[in-house]
N, C-alpha and C positions, 0 to 999 in steps of 0.2 A: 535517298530513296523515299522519303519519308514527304518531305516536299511535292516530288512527283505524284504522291497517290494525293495528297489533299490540293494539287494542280488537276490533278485527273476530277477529286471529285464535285472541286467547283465547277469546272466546265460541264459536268454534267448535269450538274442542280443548275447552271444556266442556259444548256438546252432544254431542262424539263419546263425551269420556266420560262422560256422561248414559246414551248409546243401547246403551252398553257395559252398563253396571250394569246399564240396565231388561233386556239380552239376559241378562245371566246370571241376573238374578232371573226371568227367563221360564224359564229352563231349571232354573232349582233347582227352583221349583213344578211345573216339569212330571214328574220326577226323583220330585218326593214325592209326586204324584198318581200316579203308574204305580205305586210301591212299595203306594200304600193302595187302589189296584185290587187289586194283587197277593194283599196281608193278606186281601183283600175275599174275594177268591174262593176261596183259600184254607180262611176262616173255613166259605161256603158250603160246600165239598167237605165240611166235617168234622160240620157239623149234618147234610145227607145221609146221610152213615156212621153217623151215630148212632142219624138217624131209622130207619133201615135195622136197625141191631140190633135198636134196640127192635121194632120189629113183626116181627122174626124171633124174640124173646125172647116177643114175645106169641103168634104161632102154636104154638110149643113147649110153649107152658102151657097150653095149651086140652087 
């Protein structure tokens, strides 16, 4: 009987720490998903600016 319960409560201490890793691997990807929004939008702003010059560099030529 005795076996069974510290059977029972290792599997349990190795689901907790299962639910543990899957949380932190939940929040690392969520961490490098914000970061690659961030580059995202970023990159966006700068093609804008650019596209911007350019057709202020094309009205000037004309």
């Amino acid at each position: 009987m005795t076996q069974r319960n510290l059977t029972a409560r290792a599997a349990a201490a190795d689901r907790a720490a299962s639910l543990a890793a899957l949380h932190a691997q939940c929040r690392a990807d969520y961490q490098q998903a914000s970061a690659t929004r961030a580059a995202s939008v970023g990159a966006a702003r700068d093609q804008i600016a650019l596209a911007r010059a350019h057709a202020a560099e094309a009205v000037t030529a004309r």
